[in-house]
C-alpha positions as CSV (number, residue, x, y, z in Angstrom):
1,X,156.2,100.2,-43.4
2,X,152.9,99.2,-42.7
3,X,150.1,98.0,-44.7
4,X,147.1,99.8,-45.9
5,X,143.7,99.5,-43.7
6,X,141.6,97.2,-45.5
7,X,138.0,95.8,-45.1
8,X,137.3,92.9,-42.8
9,X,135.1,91.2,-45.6
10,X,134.9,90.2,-49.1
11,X,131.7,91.2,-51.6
12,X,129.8,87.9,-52.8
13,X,126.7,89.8,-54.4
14,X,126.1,93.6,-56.4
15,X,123.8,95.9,-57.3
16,X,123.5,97.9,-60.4
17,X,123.3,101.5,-59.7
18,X,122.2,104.2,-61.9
19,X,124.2,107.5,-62.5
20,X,121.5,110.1,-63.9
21,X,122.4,113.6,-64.5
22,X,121.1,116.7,-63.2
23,X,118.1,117.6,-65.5
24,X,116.8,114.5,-64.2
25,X,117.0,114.8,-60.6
26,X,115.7,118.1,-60.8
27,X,112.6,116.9,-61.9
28,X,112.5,114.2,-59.6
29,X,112.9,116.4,-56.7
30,X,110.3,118.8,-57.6
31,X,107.9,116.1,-58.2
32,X,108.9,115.0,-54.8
33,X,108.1,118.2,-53.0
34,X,111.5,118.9,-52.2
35,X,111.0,115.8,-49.5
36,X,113.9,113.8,-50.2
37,X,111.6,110.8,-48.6
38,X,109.2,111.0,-51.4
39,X,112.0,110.1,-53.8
40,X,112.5,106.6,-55.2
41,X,115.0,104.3,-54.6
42,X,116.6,104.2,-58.0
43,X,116.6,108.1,-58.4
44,X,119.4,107.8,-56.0
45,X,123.4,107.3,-57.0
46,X,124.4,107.3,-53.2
47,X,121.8,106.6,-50.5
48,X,122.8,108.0,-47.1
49,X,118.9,108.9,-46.0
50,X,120.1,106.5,-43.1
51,X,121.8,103.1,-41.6
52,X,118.7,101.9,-40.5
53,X,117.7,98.6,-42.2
54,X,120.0,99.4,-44.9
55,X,122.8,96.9,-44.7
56,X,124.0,93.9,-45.8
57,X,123.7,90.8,-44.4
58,X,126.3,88.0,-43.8
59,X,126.5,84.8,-45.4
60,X,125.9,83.4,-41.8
61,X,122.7,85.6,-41.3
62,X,121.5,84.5,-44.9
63,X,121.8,80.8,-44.0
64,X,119.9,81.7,-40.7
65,X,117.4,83.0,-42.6
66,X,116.8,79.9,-44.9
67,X,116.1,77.9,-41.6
68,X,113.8,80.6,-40.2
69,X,110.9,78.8,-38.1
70,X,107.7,80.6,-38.8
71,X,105.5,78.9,-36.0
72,X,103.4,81.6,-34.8
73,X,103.7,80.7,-31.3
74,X,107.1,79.1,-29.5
75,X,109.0,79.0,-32.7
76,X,112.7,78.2,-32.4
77,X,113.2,81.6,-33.8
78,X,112.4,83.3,-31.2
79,X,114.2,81.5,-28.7
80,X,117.4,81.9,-30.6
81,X,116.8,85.3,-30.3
82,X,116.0,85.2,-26.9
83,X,118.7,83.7,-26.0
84,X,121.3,85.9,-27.6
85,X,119.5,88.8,-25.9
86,X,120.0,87.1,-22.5
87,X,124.1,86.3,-23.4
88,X,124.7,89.9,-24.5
89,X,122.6,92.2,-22.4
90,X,121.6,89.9,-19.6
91,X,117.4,90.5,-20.0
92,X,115.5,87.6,-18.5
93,X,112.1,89.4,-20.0
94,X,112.5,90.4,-23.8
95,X,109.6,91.0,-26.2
96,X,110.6,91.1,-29.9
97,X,108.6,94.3,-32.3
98,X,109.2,94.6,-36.1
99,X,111.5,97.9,-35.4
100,X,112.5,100.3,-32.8
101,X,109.6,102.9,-33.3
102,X,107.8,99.8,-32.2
103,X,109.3,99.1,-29.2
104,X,109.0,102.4,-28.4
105,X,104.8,102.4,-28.9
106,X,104.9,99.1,-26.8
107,X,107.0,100.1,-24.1
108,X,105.9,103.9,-23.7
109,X,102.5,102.5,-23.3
110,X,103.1,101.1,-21.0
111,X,104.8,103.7,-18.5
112,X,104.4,106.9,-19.9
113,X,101.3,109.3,-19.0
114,X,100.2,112.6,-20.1
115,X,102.5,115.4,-18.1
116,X,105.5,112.8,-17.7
117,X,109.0,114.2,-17.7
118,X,111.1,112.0,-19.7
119,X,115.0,113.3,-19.3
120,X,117.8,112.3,-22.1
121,X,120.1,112.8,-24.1
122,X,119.2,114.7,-27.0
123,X,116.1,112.0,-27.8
124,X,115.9,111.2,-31.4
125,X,113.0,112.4,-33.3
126,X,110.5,108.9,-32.6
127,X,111.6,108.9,-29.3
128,X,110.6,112.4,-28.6
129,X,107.3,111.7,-31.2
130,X,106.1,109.3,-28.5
131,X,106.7,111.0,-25.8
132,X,104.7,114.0,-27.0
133,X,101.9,112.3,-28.7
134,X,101.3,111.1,-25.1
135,X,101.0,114.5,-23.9
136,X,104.7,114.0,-22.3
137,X,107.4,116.3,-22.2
138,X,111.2,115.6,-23.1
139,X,113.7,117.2,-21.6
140,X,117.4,117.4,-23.2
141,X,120.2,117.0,-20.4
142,X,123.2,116.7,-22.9
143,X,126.0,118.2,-21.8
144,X,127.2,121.7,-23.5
145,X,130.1,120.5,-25.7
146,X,128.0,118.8,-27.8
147,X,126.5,121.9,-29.4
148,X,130.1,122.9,-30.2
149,X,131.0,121.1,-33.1
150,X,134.1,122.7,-33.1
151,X,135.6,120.8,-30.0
152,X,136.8,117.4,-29.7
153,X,135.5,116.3,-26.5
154,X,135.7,112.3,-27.0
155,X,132.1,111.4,-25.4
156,X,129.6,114.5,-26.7
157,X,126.6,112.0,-26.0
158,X,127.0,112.2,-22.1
159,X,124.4,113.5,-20.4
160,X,124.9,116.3,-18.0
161,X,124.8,114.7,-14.7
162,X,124.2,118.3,-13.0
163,X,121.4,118.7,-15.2
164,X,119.8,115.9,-14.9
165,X,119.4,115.8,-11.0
166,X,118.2,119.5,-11.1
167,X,115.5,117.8,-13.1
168,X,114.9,115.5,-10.4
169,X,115.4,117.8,-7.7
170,X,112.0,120.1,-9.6
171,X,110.2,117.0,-10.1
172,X,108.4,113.9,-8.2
173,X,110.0,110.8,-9.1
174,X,106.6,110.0,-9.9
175,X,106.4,111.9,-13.1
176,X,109.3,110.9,-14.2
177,X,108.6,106.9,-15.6
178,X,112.5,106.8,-16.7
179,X,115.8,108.5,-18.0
180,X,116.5,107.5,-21.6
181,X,120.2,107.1,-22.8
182,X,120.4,107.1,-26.5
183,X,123.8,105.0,-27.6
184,X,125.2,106.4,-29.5
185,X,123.8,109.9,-29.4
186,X,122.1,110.3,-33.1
187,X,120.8,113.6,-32.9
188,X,124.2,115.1,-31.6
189,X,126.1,113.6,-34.4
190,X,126.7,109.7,-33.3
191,X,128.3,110.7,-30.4
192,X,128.9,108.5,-27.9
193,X,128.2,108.0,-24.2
194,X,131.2,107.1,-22.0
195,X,131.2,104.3,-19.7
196,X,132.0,106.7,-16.6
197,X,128.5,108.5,-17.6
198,X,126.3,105.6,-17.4
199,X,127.6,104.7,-14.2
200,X,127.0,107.8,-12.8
201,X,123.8,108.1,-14.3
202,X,122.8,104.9,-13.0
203,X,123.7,105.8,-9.5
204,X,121.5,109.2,-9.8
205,X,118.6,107.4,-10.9
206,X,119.2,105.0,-8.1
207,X,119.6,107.8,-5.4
208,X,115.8,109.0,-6.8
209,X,114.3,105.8,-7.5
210,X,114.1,106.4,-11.2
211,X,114.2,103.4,-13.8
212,X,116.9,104.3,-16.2
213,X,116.4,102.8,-20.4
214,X,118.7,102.9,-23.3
215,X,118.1,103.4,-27.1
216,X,120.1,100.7,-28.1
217,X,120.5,100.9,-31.8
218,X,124.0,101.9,-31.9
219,X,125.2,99.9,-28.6
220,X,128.2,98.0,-30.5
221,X,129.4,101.3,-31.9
222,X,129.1,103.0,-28.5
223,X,131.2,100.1,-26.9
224,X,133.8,100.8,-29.8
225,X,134.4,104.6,-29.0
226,X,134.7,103.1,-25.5
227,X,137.3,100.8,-26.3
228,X,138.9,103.6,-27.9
229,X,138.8,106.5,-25.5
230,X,138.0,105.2,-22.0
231,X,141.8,103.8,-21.2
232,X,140.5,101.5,-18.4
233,X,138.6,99.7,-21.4
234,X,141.4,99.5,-23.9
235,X,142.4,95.4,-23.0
236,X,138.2,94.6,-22.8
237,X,136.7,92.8,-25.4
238,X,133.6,94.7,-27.2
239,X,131.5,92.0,-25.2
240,X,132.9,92.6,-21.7
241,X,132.3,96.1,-22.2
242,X,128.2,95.7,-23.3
243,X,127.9,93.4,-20.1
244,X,129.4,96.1,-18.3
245,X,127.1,99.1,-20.1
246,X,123.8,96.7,-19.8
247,X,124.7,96.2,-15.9
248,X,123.3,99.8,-15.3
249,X,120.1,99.8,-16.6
250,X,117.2,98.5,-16.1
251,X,115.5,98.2,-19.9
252,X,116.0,98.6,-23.2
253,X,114.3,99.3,-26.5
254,X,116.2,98.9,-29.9
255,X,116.0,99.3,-33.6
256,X,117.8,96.4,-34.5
257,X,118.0,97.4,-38.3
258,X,121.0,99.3,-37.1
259,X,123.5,97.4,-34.9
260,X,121.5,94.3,-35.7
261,X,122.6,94.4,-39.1
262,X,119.3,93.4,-40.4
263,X,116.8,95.0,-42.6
264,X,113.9,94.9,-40.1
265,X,113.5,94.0,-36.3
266,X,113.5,95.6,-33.2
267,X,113.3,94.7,-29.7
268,X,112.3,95.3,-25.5
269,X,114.4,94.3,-23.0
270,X,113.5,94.7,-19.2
271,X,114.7,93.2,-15.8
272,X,110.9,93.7,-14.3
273,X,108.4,90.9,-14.8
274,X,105.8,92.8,-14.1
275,X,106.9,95.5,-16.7
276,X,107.0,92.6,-18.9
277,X,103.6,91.5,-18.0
278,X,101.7,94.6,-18.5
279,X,103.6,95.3,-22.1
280,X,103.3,91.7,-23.1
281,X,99.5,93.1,-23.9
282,X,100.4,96.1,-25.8
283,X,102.7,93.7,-28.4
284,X,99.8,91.5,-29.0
285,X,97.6,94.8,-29.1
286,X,99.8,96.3,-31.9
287,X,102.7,94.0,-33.0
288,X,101.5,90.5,-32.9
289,X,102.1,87.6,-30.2
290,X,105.0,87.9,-27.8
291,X,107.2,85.2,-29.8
292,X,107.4,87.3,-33.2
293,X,106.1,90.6,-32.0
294,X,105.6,91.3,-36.1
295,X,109.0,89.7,-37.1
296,X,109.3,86.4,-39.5
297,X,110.7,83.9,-37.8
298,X,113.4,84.2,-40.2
299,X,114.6,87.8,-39.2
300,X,114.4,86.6,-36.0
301,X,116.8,83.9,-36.4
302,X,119.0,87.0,-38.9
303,X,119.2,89.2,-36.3
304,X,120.6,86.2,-33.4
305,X,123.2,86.2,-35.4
306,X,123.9,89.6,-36.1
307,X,123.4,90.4,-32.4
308,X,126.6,88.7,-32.4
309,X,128.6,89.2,-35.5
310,X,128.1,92.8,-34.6
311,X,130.4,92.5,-31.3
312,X,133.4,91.5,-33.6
313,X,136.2,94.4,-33.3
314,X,136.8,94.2,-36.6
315,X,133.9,94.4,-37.8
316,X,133.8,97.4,-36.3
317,X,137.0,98.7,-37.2
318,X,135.9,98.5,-40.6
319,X,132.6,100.0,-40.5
320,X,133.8,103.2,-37.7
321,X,137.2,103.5,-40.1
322,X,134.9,104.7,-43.5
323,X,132.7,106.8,-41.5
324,X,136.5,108.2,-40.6
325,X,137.6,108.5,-44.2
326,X,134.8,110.3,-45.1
327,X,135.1,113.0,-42.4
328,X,138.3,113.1,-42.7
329,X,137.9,114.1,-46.7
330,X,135.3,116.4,-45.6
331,X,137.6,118.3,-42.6
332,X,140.6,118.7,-45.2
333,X,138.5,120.4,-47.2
334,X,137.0,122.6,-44.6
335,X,134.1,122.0,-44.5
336,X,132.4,122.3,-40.8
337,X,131.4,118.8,-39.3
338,X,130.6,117.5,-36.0
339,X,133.7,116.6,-34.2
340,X,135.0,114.2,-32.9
341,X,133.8,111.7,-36.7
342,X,131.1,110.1,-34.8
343,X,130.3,106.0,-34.9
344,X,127.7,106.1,-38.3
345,X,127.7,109.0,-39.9
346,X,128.7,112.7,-41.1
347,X,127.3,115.5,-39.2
348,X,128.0,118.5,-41.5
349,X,127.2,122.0,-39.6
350,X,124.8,123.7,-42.1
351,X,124.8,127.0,-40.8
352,X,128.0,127.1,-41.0
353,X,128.2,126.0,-44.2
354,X,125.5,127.9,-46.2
355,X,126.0,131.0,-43.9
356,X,123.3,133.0,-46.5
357,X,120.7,131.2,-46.0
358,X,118.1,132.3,-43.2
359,X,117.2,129.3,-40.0
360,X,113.8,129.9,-41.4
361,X,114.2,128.4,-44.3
362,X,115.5,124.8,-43.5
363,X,119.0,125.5,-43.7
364,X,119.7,121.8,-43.1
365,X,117.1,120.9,-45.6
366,X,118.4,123.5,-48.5
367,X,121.9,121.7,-48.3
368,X,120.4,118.4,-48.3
369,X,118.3,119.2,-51.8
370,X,122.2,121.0,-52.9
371,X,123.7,117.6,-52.2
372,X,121.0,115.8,-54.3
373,X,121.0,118.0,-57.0
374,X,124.5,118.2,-57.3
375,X,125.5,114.4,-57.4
376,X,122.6,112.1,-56.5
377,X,123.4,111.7,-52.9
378,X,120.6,111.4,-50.6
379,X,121.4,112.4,-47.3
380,X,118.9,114.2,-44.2
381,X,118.2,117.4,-42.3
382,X,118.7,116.8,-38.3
383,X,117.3,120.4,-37.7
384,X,113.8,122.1,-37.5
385,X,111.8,120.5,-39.7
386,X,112.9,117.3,-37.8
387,X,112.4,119.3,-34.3
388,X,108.4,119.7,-35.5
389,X,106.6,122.2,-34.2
390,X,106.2,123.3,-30.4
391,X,103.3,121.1,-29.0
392,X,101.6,124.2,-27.2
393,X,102.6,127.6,-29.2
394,X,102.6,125.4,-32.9
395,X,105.6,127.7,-33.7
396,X,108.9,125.7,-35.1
397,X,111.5,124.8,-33.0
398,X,114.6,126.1,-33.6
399,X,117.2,123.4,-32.2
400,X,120.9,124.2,-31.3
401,X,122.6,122.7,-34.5
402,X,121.0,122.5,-37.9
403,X,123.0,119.3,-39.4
404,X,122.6,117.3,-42.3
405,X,123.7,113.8,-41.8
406,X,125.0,111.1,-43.8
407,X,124.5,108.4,-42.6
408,X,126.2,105.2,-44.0
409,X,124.9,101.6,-44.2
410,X,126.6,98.8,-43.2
411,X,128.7,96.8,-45.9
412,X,127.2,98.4,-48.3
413,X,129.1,100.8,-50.7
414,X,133.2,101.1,-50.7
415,X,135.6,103.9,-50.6
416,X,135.1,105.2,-54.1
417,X,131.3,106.1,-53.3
418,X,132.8,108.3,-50.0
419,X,134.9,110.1,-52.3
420,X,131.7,111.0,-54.6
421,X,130.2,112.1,-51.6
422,X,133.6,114.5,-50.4
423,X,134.0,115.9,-53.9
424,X,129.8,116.5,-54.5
425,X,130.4,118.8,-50.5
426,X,133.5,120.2,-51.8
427,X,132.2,121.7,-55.1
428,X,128.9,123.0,-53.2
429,X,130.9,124.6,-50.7
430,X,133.3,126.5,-53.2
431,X,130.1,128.0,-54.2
432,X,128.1,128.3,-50.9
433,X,128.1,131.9,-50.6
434,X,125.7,131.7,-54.2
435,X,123.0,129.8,-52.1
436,X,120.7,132.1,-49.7
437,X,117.3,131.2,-50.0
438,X,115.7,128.2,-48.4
439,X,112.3,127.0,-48.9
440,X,108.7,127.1,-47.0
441,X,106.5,124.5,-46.1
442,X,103.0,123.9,-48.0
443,X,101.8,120.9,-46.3
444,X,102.6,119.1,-43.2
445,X,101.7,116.8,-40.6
446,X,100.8,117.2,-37.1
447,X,103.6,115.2,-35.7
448,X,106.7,113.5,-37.5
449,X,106.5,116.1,-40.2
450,X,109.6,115.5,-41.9
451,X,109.0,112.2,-43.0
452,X,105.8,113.3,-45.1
453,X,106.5,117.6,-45.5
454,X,105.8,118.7,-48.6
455,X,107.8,121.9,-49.5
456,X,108.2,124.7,-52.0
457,X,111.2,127.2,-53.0
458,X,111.8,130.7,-51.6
């Protein structure tokens, strides 16, 4: 008989939550404009908004953080940092920035112009924010199977590899500063991209002279599902197979308050001194000095370690396995999520879910408010508000899924909370077919509109 999965961890510290009822958080949503990011912290039971920042920290990366160095220039910080950049991902030029929207703004900069085509993987809603606010242009090359959240194909992040060379093939290599692999794939449900695919990726953008970059905020996770579904990679260690999916490329940008396990950081990695040169200004211009890049020298020395902690396999385990349990509640029941359970989060398909309720309307963001209402579980749309608006014709975008994820921090809340969140779905679902009005937007901004929309009720 074997014995029951349990966490890699013990708790040392809690936090008081506070169970309000629905009066309450009817109020508080209406006050918030139906934005579930204008709500405060402790009108929320369950916080799934997102992983980002969200964790909890080891006892390791608390003890680093009480020996922080916060020299503005060469502190020892930094060069622990460095250094664990260099042993994981093999940069020689790296450039810390206080989160991954930063690195982003640093980076892109740098190398992107107006009329760039930036090809991806389904680029995550800052990523395409830059680009466009640049007067760029992203193009999606994920493959198909990812829009079918029906199938089970193991690596639904994978770029097309047809797709993206008929990009190339219309294109000069000129326009095009880089391909951008996001690992995992957020925006198709924290899918992952196969070791096979970067390779061949890699060798395309080789073929046309292309630099090739990856989102790296979920790169542990990735190497996971790679451990788990590649069979050539089942014997590697999580580390051997990030020095093989870092060999590939040629940069990297990442939100560190994901698989960093911190609460804020980010970071540039490049192979190029003289990419390194020219956005060495750009972090001074808008993050600080290139040895804290507006980091303490404290979640500098946090995130070393958690660079590291986070390439334990069962650490991983542990953290993949409850995003498992809660999918798995959530497929028992019938309800429609992404499949295959991807590395951070639920996926739930809203139109298949609230099937009265028109695309128009925020489908995604109508089962979001349910959620709330029905148990105080925060959670987000991945749909058309957070598509924004076409840059030309101003008309919304109407992307391919409309999801609402949960996504689920990092050590952070047990079992027991994942069943709240199953049984809050489960009741909404048995009376879906009551829902079929949505709401409209009042007030919104130009770019990045979900994080500030303010919204009203059909």
């Amino acid at each position: 008989m074997e014995y029951p999965f349990s966490e890699s961890y013990k708790i040392k510290m809690v936090e008081p939550l506070y169970r309000s009822n629905l009066q309450e958080r009817a109020q508080w949503i209406k006050q918030a404009d139906y934005n579930l990011f204008n709500l405060k912290s402790n009108q929320v039971y369950i916080d799934l908004l997102t992983d980002s920042g969200t964790g909890s920290m080891s006892h390791h990366q608390w003890a680093a953080m009480m020996q922080g160095d916060e020299s503005y220039a060469g502190a020892s910080s930094y060069f622990q940092l460095k250094k664990a950049v260099k042993e994981i991902f093999g940069f020689d030029y790296f450039l810390p920035t206080h989160q991954g929207r930063a690195a982003e703004n640093v980076l892109f900069s740098t190398l992107v112009k107006t009329g760039n085509i930036i090809p991806g993987n389904s680029h995550f809603d800052t990523t395409k924010g830059h680009i466009e606010f640049r007067g760029a242009h992203a193009i999606d090359c994920t493959i198909d199977e990812a829009f079918d959240t029906h199938a089970d194909f193991p690596f639904k992040g994978n770029v097309d590899i047809q797709k993206l060379e008929n990009v190339f093939i219309s294109e000069s290599a000129d326009n095009i500063p880089f391909v951008i692999l996001t690992l995992t794939n957020n925006t198709a449900g924290g899918q992952p991209v196969s070791m096979q695919n970067m390779r061949e990726v890699s060798i395309l953008c080789k073929k046309y002279s292309i630099a090739l970059l990856y989102d790296s905020a979920r790169f542990a996770e990735n190497a996971y599902f790679i451990k788990l579904r590649e069979v050539e990679y089942k014997n590697k260690t999580i580390r051997e197979i990030v020095t093989e999916m870092y060999s590939y490329t040629d940069m990297m940008t990442m939100s560190s308050k994901k698989d960093g396990i911190v609460n804020i950081g980010g970071l540039i990695g490049l192979r190029s001194e003289e990419i390194f040169k020219k956005a060495s200004t750009f972090n001074i211009m808008f993050e600080g000095f290139i040895s804290y890049g507006g980091m303490a020298g404290r979640d500098m020395s946090a995130l070393a370690v958690g660079l590291n902690e986070v390439l334990d396999f069962n650490y991983l385990e542990t953290r993949i396995k409850q995003v498992e349990y809660l999918g798995n509640k959530l497929i028992e029941a019938g309800i429609p999520i992404q499949k295959p359970i991807g590395g951070h989060a639920i996926f739930v398909n809203a139109t298949e879910f609230l099937v009265n309720v028109p695309r128009e309307q925020f489908v995604a963001q109508t089962l979001a408010i349910e959620l709330y209402l029905e148990a105080g579980v925060r959670g987000v749309e991945i749909g058309t508000l957070l598509a924004d608006r076409d840059p030309q014709t101003r008309q919304n975008r109407y992307p391919r899924l409309e999801l609402l994820r949960l996504a689920i921090p990092r050590r952070v809340y047990t079992n027991n909370h994942m069943d709240v969140v199953a049984h809050a779905l489960i009741k909404i679902f048995e009376r879906r077919n009551e829902i079929s009005s949505g709401f409209e937007i009042m007030e919104e901004a130009p770019i990045l509109r979900h994080f500030t929309v303010k919204l009203k009720k059909n």
